[in-house]
C-alpha positions in Angstrom: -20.0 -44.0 -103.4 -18.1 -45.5 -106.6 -20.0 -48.7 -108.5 -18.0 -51.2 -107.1 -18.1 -50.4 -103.4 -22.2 -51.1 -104.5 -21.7 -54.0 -106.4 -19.6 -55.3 -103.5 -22.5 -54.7 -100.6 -24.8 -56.4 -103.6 -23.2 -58.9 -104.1 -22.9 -59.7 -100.0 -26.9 -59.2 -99.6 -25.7 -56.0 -97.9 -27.5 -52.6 -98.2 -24.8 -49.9 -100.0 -22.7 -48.1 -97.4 -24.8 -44.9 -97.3 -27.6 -46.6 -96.4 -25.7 -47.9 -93.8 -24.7 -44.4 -92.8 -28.4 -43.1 -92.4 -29.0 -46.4 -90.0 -26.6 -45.6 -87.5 -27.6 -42.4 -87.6 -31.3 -43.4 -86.7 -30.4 -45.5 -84.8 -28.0 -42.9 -82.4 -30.8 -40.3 -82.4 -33.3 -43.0 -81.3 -30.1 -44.1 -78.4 -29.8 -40.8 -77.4 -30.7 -39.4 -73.9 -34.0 -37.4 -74.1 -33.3 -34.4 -72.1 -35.8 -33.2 -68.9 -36.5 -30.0 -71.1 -38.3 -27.3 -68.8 -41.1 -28.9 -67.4 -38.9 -31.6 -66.4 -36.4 -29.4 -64.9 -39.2 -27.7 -62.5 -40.5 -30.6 -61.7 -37.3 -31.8 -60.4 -36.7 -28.4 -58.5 -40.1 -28.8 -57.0 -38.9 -32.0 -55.4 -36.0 -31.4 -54.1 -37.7 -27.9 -53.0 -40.1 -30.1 -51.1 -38.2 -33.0 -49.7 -37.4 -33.4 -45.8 -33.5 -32.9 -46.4 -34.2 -29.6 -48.3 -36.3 -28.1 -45.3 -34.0 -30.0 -42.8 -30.6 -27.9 -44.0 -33.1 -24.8 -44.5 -34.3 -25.1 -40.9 -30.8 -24.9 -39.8 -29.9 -22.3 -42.2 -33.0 -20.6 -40.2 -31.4 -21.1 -37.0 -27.8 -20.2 -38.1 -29.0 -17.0 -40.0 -30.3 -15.6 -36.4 -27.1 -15.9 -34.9 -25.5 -12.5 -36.1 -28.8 -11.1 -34.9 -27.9 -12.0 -31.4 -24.0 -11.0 -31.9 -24.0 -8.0 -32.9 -26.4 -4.9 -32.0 -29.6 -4.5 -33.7 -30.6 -1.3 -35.3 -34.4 -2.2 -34.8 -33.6 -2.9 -30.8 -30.5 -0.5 -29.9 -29.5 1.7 -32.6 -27.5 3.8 -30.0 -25.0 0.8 -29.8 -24.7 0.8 -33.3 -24.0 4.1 -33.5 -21.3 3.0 -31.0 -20.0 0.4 -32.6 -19.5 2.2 -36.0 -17.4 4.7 -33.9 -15.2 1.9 -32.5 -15.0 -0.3 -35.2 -15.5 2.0 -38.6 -14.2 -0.6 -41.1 -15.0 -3.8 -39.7 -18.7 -2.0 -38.8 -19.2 -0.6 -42.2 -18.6 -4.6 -43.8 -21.1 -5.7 -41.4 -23.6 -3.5 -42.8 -23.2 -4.4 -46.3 -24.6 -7.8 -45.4 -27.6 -6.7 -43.5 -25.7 -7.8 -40.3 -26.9 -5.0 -38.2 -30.7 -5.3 -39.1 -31.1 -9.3 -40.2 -34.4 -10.2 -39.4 -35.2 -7.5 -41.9 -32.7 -8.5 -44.6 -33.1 -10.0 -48.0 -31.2 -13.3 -47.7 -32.7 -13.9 -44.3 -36.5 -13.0 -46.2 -34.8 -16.0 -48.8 -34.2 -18.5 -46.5 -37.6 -17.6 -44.4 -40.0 -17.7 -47.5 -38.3 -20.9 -48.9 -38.1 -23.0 -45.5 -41.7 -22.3 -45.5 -42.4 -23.4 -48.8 -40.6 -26.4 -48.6 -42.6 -27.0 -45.2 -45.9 -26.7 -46.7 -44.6 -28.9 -49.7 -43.6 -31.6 -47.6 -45.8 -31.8 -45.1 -49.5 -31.6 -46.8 -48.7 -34.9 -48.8 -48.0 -36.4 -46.0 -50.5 -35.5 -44.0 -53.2 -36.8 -46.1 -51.3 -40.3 -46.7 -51.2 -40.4 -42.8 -55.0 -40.0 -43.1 -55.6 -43.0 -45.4 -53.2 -44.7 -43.3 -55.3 -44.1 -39.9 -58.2 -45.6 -42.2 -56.4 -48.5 -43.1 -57.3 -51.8 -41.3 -54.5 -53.7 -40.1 -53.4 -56.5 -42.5 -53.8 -59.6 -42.4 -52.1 -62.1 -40.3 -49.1 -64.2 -42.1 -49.8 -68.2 -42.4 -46.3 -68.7 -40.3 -46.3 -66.2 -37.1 -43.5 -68.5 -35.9 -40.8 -66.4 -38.1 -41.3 -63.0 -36.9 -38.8 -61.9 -34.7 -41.1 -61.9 -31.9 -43.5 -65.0 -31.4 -45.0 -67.6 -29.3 -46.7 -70.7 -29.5 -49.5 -71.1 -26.8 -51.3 -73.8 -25.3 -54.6 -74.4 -26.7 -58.6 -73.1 -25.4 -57.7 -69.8 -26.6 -60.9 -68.5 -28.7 -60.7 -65.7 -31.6 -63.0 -63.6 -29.7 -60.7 -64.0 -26.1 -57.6 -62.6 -27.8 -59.4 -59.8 -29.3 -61.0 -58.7 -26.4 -57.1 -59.0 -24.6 -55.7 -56.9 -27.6 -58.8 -54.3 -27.6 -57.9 -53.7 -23.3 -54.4 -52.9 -24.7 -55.6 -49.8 -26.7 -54.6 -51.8 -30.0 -56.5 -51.5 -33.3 -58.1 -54.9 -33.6 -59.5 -56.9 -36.7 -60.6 -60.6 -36.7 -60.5 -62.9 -39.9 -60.5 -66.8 -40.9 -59.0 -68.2 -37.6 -56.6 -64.9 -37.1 -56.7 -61.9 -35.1 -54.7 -58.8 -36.6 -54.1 -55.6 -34.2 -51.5 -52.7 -34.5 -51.5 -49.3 -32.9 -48.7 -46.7 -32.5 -50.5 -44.1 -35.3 -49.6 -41.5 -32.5 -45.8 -41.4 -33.7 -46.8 -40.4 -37.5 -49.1 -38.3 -35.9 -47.0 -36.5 -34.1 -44.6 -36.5 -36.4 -46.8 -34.1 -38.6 -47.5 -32.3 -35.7 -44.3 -31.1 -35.1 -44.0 -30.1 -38.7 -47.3 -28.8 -39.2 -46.8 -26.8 -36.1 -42.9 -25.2 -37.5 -45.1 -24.4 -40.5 -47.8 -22.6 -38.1 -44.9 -20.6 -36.5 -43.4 -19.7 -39.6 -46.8 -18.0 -40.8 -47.3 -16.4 -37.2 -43.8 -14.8 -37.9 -44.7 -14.0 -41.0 -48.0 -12.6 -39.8 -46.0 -10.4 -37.3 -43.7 -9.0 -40.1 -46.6 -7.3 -42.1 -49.2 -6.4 -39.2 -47.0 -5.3 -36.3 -44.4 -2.5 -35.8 -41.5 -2.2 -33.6 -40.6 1.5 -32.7 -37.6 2.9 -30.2 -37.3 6.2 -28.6 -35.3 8.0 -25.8 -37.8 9.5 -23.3 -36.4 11.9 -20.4 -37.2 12.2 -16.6 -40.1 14.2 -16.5 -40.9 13.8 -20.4 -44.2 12.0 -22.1 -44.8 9.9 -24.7 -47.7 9.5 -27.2 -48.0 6.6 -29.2 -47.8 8.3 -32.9 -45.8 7.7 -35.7 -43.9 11.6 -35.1 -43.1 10.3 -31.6 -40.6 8.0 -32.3 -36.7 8.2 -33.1 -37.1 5.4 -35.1 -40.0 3.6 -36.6 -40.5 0.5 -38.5 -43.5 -0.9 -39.9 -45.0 -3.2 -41.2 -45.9 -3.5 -44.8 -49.6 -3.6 -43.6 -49.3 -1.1 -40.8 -50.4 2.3 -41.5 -50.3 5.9 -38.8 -54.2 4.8 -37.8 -53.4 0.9 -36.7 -51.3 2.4 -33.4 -52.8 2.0 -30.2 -53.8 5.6 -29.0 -51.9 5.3 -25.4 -49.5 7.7 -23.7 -47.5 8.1 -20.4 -45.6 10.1 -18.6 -41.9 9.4 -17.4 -42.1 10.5 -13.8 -39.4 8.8 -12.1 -36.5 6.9 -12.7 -33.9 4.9 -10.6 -31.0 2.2 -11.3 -29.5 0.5 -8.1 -26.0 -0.5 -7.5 -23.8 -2.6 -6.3 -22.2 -0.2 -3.5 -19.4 -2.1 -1.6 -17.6 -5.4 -2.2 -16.4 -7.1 -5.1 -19.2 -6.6 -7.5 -19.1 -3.1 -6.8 -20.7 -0.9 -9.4 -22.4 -4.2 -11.0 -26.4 -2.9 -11.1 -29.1 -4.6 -9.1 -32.1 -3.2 -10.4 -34.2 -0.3 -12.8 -37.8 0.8 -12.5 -39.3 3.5 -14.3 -42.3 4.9 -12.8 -44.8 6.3 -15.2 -48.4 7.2 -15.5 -49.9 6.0 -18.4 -53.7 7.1 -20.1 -54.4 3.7 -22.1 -57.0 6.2 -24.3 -57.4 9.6 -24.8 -60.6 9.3 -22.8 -59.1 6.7 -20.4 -58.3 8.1 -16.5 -54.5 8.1 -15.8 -53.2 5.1 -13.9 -50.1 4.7 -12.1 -47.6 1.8 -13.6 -43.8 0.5 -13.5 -42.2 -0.9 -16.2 -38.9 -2.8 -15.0 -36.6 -5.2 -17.9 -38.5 -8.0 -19.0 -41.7 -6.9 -17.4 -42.8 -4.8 -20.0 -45.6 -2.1 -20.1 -48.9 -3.9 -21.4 -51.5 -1.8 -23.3 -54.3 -4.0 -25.4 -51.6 -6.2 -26.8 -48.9 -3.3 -27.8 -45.7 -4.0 -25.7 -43.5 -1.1 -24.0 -40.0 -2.9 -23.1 -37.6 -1.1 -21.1 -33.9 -1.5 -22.9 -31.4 1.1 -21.8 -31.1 4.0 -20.0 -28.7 6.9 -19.3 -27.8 10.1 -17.6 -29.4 13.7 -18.9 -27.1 16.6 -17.4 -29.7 19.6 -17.4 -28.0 23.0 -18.7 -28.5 26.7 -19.6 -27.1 28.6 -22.0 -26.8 32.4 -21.9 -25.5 34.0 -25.6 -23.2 37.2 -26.1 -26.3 39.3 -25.6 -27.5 37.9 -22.5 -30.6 35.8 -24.2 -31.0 32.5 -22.7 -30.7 30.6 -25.8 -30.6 27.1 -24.6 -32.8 25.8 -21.5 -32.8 22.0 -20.6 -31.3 18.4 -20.3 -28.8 17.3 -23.4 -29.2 13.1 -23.2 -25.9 11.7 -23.1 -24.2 8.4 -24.2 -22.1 6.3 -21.8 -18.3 5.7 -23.0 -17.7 3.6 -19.7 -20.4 0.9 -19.0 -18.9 0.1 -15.8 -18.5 4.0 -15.0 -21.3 5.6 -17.0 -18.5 8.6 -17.8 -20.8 9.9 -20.9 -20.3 12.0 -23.4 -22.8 14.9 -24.3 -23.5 17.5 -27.6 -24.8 20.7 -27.0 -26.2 22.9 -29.9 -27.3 26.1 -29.5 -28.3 27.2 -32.9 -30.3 30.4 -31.6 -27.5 32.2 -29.7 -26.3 35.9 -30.8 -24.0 37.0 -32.4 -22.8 33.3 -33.2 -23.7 30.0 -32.8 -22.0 27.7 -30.1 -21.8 24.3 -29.6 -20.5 22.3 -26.7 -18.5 19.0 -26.0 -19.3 17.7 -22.4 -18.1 14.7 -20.4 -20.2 13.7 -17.7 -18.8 12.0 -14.4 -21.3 10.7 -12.3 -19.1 10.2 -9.0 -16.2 12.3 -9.7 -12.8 11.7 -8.0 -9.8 13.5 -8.5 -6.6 11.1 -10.3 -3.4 12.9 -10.2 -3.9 16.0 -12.9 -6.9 14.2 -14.2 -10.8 13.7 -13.0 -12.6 10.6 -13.7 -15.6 8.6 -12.4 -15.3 5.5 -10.1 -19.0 4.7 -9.6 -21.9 4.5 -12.2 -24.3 6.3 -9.7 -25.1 10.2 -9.5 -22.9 10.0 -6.2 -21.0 13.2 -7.4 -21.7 14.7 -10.9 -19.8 16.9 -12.3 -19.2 18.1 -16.6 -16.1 19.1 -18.1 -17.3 21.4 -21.2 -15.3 22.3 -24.3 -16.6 24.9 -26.2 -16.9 26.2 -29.6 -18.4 28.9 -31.5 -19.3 29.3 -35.7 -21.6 27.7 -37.8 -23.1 24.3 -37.0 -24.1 23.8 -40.6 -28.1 22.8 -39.3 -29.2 25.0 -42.6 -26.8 23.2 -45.2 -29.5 20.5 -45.4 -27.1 17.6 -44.2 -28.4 15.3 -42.1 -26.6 15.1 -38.8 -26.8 13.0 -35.4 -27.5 14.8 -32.6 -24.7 13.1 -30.4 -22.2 14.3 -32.8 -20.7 17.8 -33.5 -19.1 18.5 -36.4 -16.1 21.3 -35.5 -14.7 21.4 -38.9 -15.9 25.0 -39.3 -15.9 26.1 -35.6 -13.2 27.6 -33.6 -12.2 26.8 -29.8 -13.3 29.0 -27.0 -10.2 29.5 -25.0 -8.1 27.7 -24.5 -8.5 24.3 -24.8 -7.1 21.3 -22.3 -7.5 17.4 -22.5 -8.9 18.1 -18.9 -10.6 21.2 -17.7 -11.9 21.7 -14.4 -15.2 20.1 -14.2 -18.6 22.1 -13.4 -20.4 21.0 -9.7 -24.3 21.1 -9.8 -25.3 24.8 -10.0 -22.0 26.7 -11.0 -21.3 28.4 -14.6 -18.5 28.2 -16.9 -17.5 32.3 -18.5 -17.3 31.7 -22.3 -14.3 33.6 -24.3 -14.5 36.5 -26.8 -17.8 37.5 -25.1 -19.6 34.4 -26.8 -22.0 34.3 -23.4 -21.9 31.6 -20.5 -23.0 28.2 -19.6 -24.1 26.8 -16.4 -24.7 23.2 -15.1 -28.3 22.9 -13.5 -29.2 19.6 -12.4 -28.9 16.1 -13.6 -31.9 13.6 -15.3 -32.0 10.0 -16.3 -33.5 8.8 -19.5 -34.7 5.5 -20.8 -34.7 3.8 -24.1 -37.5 2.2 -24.6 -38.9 -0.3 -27.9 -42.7 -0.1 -28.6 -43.9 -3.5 -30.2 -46.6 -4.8 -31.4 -47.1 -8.4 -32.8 -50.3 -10.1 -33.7 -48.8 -13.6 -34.3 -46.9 -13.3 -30.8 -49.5 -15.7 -29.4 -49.4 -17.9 -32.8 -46.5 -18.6 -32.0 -45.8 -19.5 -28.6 -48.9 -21.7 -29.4 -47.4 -23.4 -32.6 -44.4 -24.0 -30.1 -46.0 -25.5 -27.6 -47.8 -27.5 -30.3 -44.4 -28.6 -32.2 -42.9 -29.5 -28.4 -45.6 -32.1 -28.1 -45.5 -33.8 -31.4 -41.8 -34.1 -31.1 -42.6 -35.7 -28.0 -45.0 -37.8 -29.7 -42.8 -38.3 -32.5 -39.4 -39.9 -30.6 -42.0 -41.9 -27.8 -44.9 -43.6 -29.3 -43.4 -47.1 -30.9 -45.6 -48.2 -34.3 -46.6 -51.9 -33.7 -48.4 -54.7 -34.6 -49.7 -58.2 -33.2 -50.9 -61.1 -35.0 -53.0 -64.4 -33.4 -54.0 -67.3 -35.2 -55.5 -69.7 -33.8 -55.5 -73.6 -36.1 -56.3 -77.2 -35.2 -56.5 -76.6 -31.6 -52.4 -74.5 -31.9 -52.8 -71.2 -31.0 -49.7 -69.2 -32.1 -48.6 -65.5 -31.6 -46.7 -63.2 -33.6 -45.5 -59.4 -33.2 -43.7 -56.6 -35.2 -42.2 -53.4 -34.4 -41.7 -51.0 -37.2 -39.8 -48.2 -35.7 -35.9 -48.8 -35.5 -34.5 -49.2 -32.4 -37.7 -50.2 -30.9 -37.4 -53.9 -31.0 -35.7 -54.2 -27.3 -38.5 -52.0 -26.2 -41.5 -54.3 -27.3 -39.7 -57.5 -26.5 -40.7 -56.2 -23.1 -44.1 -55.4 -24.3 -44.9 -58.5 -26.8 -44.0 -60.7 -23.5 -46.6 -58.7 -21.1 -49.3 -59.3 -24.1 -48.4 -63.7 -24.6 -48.9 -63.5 -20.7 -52.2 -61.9 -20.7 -53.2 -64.3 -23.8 -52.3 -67.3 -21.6 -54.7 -65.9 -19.0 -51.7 -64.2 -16.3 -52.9 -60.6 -14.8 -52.2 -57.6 -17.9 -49.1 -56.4 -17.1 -47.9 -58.8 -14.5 -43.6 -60.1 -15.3 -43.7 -61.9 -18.7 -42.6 -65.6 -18.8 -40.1 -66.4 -21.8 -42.1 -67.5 -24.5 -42.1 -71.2 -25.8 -41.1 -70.6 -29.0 -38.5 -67.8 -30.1 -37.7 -66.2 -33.0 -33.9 -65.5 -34.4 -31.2 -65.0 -31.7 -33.2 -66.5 -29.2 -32.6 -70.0 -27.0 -33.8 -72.8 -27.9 -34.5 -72.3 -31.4 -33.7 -75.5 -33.4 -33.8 -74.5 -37.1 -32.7 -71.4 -39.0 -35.3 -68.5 -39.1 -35.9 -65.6 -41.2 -35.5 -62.4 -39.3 -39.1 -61.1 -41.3 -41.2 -63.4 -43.5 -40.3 -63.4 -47.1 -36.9 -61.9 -47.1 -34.4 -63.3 -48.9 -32.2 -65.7 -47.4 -35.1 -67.8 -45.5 -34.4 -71.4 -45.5 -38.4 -72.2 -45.8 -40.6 -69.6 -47.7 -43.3 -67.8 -46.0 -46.7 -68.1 -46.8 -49.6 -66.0 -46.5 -53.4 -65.8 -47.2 -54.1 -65.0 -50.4 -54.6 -60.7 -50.0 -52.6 -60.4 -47.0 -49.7 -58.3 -47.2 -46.5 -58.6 -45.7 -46.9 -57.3 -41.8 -43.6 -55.3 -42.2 -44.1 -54.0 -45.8 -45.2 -50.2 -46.3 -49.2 -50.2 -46.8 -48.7 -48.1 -50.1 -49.5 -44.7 -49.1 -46.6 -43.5 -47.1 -44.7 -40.5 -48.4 -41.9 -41.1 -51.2 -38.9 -42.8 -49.9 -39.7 -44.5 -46.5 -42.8 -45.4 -44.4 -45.5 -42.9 -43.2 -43.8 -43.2 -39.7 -40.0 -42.4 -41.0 -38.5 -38.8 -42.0 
């Protein structure tokens, strides 16, 4: 700065200009915004975490994440219809997968929202609970000087006594406290109460769910007429456990599949439509256990010690016997097969017959289980076994079991066989008991008899009961919660005037205890409790007959007169100070 810029500010009792400069800098740091800086920050993502909004939109995240779980086919429930709809819909199927969309109760964004609605649950709801317990403890306050400007009051005549209008209150389950010439009483706790309730018990249901996931298991496997089942790990096609699960936590049961039958629709309209299925098995709850007879129909499942046994699909299992080039019978037994047809049950069926001389074979079958002829072609017109018959297309080389590829057993891989014959779109079909001559010497095959099999899913879920529990439990506090009206009274009782007051402080509920507050002025005047209400002398706002301007609640702004009140006594409609942040213990 040059001397006479300085001599300047000197001479004008001024400091020099960079002095000047350093002030306003102080003085914008000491302006300045502080920042939240990190503790901040997670103390402001623990509240929103926590807040009823936050576990509002992730309870109906909750709720719309299980949709595609009901939409499309689970892998966990009916991995054959997967299977089926990856052959019908390749692309479209193999998007789906990407996002979990075939298994979602097991994928990671659905674990997200899961483990975060319950932490917001538990955040929200433990602070509340215990302000609604200081709240319960609370005494009702104190009555207001003027009970006159409440929306709901009365002036009565006198000969009323303290002690008569708590007694009348205390018959009408309220909460009663006398002071100085008033009487205060309020009930309605029930609607905070079950308020929590309901979220305390969506919290219990989230943990029994949670409880489920790591202790239980869900397993599904294809059993066939005249086939058993042992509960082990090895048993089942597929097998999913829980983190906590291990081989020694499965119940030790088995059964056998003796018998099953599916009924039809036979004539009409609804032809073909099915009526009814029951499997027939006999089931050993223990190795040491005596066999018992039991039948396990569709949503009455098999019950052993808490592990479940559901019925969920079922199918047709054409029995067969293949004889190789040098007459071994390589191949002895039923081949499950899938339906193509729901409304038919025309299946389709893969044969492998890895052990047959001097080649391998493999065979594409199409089952019909009521055959008809249509013009040069043969299908089925009725899902029943009425008339079964198998068109087989076979094929000889190697089925590529040893190149240590994983392949499905419903699928044959013909890139490195070669046809049989010759091969048609439709060849004659096989009846019950006759055999098809193989070409080039490859051997024969005959059709032996037809099976059924059954899918069945093996669960087992400790927090099953939990929850329907934690249900129930969150049914009746939302009950509580939208019924029960929060309430209070006031009587005071002055130089021979006994006047009545009365405040609701749930919205919408002022119509409601208009009704009431009338019923409890008549039973203070002495009428039968409960009897019909006569209009009380003196109204409040809105009401006939008023002749000066009221306040709709004491001390609000816009009174005409102020409202006075006993020195300590708080305003009837204010919050009592220990509700949870942002509205009253009794309000979301």
């Amino acid at each position: 700065m040059s001397a006479p810029d300085d001599l300047a500010s000197a001479v004008r009792n001024e400091p020099p200009v960079q002095e000047q400069a350093q002030q306003e800098t102080q003085e914008q740091e000491r302006t300045k915004p502080v920042g939240l800086g990190p503790v901040g920050w997670l103390r402001w993502a623990w509240r929103t975490l926590t807040s009823m909004r936050t576990a509002l939109i992730l309870l109906f995240l909750f709720a719309l994440g299980s949709v595609p779980g009901s939409i499309y086919p689970q892998r966990g429930v009916d991995p054959a219809r997967v299977a089926q709809y990856f052959k019908d819909n390749p692309t479209q199927a193999k998007w789906l997968d990407r996002f979990w969309l075939f298994d979602v109760f097991s994928s990671p964004w659905f674990a997200a929202i899961y483990l975060l609605l319950f932490v917001s649950l538990a955040g929200c709801v433990f602070p509340r609970a215990l302000a609604h317990v200081k709240e319960i403890r609370r005494r009702p306050p104190a009555a207001p000087r003027n009970l006159l400007r409440l929306p709901h009051s009365a002036a009565l005549d006198g000969g009323l006594t303290l002690e008569q209008a708590a007694a009348t209150l205390r018959r009408r389950r309220f909460r009663v406290v006398t002071g100085d010439g008033w009487v205060a009483a309020e009930k309605g706790y029930l609607r905070e109460t079950g308020n929590l309730l309901f979220h305390v018990a969506l919290l219990a249901l989230l943990f029994a769910v949670g409880a489920g996931g790591l202790y239980g298991y869900r397993g599904n496997v294809l059993v066939v007429e005249g086939d058993g089942f042992s509960n082990a790990v090895a048993a089942y096609d597929r097998f999913m456990p829980g983190s906590r699960v291990s081989a020694e936590s499965l119940e030790p049961f088995s059964f056998t599949l003796k018998d099953f039958q599916a009924s039809y629709v036979a004539t009409g309209e609804k032809q073909g439509q099915p009526l009814d299925y029951l499997a027939k098995l006999t089931v050993q709850d223990s190795p040491t256990s005596a066999p018992r007879e039991a039948e396990l129909k569709v949503n009455d499942p098999l019950d052993v010690d808490g592990t479940l046994t559901y019925l969920i699909g079922h199918g047709y299992a054409p029995a067969f016997r293949v004889t190789d080039g040098k007459g071994q019978v390589a191949y002895d037994g039923p081949v499950p097969c899938l339906a193509d047809d729901q409304a038919t049950y025309t299946s389709e069926c893969v044969i492998k017959v890895p052990d047959a001389q001097p080649t391998q074979l493999g065979f594409l079958a199409r089952f019909l289980p009521t055959t008809v002829p249509s013009g040069d072609a043969w299908v089925s017109v009725f899902p029943g076994a009425a008339n079964p018959t198998v068109q087989i297309f076979p094929f000889a080389g190697d089925l590529g079991l040893k190149s240590g590829q994983p392949q499905s057993v419903y699928q044959l891989d013909t890139t490195s066989l070669k046809p049989l014959g010759k091969m048609s779109a439709q060849p004659a079909p096989l009846n019950v008991g006759e055999t098809k001559e193989l070409a080039d010497g490859a051997g024969k095959i005959q059709f032996t008899g037809v099976k059924e099999w059954i899918s069945l899913q093996v669960t087992y879920d400790p927090g099953r009961e939990p929850a329907l529990l934690a249900a129930a439990a969150a049914v009746i506090g939302l009950v509580l919660s939208l019924t029960v009206r929060r309430r209070r009274v006031w009587v005071r009782v002055k130089d021979g005037t006994v006047t009545v007051g009365g405040l609701t402080r749930t919205e919408g509920g002022g119509a409601a205890f208009a009704e009431e507050f009338a019923q409890i002025v008549t039973a203070l005047r002495g009428g039968t409790d409960g009897s019909p209400a006569e209009r009380p002398e003196a109204t409040g706002p809105d009401k006939p007959g008023t002749t000066e301007p009221v306040a709709s609640e004491p001390d609000k702004p816009g009174t005409t007169e102020p409202a006075t009140r006993e020195p300590g006594a708080s305003a009837p409609d204010a919050p009592t100070g220990n509700a949870a942040p942002g509205g009253r213990p009794d309000e979301e």
